[in-house]
C-alpha positions, 0 to 999 in steps of 0.5 A, spaced: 460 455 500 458 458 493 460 464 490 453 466 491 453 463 498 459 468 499 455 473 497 450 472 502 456 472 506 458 479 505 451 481 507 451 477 513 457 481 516 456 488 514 449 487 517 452 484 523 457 491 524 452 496 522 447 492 528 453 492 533 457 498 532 452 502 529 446 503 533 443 510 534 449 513 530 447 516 525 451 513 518 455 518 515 458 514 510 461 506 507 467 508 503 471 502 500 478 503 500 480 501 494 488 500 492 488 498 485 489 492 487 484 486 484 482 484 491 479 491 493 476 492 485 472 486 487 471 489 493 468 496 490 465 492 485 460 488 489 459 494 494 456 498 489 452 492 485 450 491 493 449 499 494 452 499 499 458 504 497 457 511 497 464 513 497 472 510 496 478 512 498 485 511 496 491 513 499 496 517 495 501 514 499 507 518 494 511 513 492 507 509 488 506 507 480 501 513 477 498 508 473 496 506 479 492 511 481 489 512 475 486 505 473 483 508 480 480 514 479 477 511 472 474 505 476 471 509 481 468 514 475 466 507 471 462 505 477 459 511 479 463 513 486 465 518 490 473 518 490 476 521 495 484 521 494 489 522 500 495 524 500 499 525 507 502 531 510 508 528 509 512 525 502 515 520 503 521 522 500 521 528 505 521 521 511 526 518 507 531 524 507 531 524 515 531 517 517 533 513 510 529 508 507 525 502 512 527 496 513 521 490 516 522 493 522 520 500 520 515 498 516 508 500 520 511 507 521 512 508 514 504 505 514 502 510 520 505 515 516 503 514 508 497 511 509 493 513 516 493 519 516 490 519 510 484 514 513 484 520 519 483 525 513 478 521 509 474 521 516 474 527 518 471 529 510 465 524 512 464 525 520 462 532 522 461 530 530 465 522 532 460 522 538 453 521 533 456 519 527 460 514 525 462 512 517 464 505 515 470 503 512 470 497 507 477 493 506 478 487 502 483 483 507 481 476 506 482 470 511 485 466 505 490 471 503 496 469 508 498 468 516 498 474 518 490 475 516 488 468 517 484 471 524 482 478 521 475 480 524 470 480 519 469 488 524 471 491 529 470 498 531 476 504 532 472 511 535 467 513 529 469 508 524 466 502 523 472 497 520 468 491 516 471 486 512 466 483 507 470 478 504 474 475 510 471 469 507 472 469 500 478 465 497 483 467 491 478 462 487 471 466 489 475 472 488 478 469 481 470 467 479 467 473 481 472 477 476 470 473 471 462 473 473 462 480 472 468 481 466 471 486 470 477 490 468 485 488 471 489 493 473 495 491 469 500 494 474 497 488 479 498 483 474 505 484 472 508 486 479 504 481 483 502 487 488 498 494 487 503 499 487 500 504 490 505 504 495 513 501 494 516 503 501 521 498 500 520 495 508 519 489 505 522 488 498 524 482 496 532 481 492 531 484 485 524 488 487 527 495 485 529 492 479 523 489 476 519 496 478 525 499 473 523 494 468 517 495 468 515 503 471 522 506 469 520 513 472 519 510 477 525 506 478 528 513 477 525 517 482 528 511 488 535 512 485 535 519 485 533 518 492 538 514 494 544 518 490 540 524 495 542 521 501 548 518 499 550 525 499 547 528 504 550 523 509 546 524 515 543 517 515 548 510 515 550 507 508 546 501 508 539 505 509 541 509 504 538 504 499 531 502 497 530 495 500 536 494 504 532 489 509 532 484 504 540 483 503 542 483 511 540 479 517 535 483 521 529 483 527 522 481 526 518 485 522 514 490 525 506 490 525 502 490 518 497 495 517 489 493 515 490 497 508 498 493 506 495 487 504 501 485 499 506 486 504 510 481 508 516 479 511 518 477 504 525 477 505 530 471 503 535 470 510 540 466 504 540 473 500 541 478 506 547 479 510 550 485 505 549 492 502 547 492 495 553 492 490 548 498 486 549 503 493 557 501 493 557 502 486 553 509 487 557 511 494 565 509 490 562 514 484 559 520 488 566 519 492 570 520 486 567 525 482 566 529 489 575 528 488 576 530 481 577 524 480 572 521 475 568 526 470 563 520 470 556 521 471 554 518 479 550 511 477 544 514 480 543 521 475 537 522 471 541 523 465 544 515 467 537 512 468 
């Protein structure tokens, strides 16, 4: 199909949602979940060119890059949408402090936490009665992205929202077209970390990921070592999940389920690069060890000052 043809697609399966699972329902709201990334600022685009959208959301999710979040809230200014930015009951850092950092198989309860919850807030902003109203949330989850989406329901429904994926068929080439079509802005964060950077949880971080996130966002980079350094201290988790990304480096299960709004998550681990802890946190724990002893006035490898 034509980019046109998918365009005519996307109204086609919004049409088909609001026809099944709208009904007599009153339709509060059609709020595009926008991460930041280049996919879901498609996704906002068209949804406001088709007046479709009258809201977004973004999850807030506490471990993300600022300027992230930022090209959101100036996107959604530019297009005219209602932003409603969550953040969730609970930081990440205060999750990490009392279970350590995820691994793959913590994955969708780290998502249940950082980001639906803020769904939940979102819903309840729009939906004053759940059994009269309903609100649309438009993903931009696509068929073509991997596996894990090839059977992604263009909607479905879960208590008063109305899921819809209007670009389930779209490919990386339509959505490529249609950025150049319109001119519209890249998130410069997506392009050079290859994800949006709205959440970096860690549970399917790849080998020298938190490194390239240094390199790139050094506050950032700081905030996750002073995090480590943190719980190495405490010691009320075990060693290996006090580093970011430690699925990466050792054998482990499958991963735990993916949520709608975690696109560019994926068990991206290595299995031939796993099998130990990082040198950076035995690094880290022999320095906290030393200087707890008197041993070493050398700063922890982890310290603000050091970063």
């Amino acid at each position: 199909m034509s980019l046109a043809e998918k365009i005519v697609d996307a109204r086609r399966i919004l049409a088909e949602a609001l026809a099944a699972h709208g009904g007599e329902h009153e339709i509060v709201g059609r709020a595009v979940l926008f991460s930041g990334g280049n996919d879901s600022h498609v996704l906002a685009d068209l949804m406001v060119r088709e007046g479709v959208a009258t809201h977004a959301i973004h999850a807030n999710t506490t471990i993300g890059i600022e300027a992230t979040r930022e090209f959101v809230r100036t996107r959604c200014s530019v297009l005219g949408l209602p932003l409603l930015e969550e953040v969730p009951p609970a930081s990440y850092a205060e999750l990490v402090e009392e279970q350590g950092f995820p691994g793959p198989a913590h994955h969708f309860k780290m998502y249940q936490r950082l980001k639906e919850r803020g769904l939940r807030q979102a819903r309840r902003r729009l939906v004053a009665d759940p059994y009269k109203q309903r609100v649309v949330f438009l993903a931009g989850r696509r068929r073509a992205e991997s596996a894990r989406r090839a059977d992604v329901p263009e909607y479905e429904r879960e208590g008063s929202v109305i899921w819809v994926s209007p670009l389930a068929n779209w490919t990386s080439e339509d959505m490529a077209e249609y950025r150049g079509l319109v001119d519209l802005p890249r998130n410069e964060v997506a392009d050079a970390l290859g994800m949006s950077g709205e959440c970096l949880c860690g549970a399917f971080a790849e080998p020298g990921e938190l490194e390239r996130i240094e390199a790139l966002h050094p506050d950032v980079g700081q905030e996750i070592r002073a995090l480590e350094v943190r719980l190495l201290e405490a010691g009320k988790v075990p060693e290996e999940r006090c580093m970011w990304g430690w699925g990466a480096y050792r054998d482990g299960g499958p991963a735990s389920a993916v949520g709608p709004l975690c696109s560019s998550c994926d068990f991206r681990s290595d299995p031939s690069k796993r099998g130990e802890v990082s040198e950076r946190v035995r690094e880290a724990y022999a320095r906290i060890e030393a200087r707890r002893s008197g041993l070493s006035n050398q700063p922890a490898l982890f310290d603000v000052e050091s970063v």
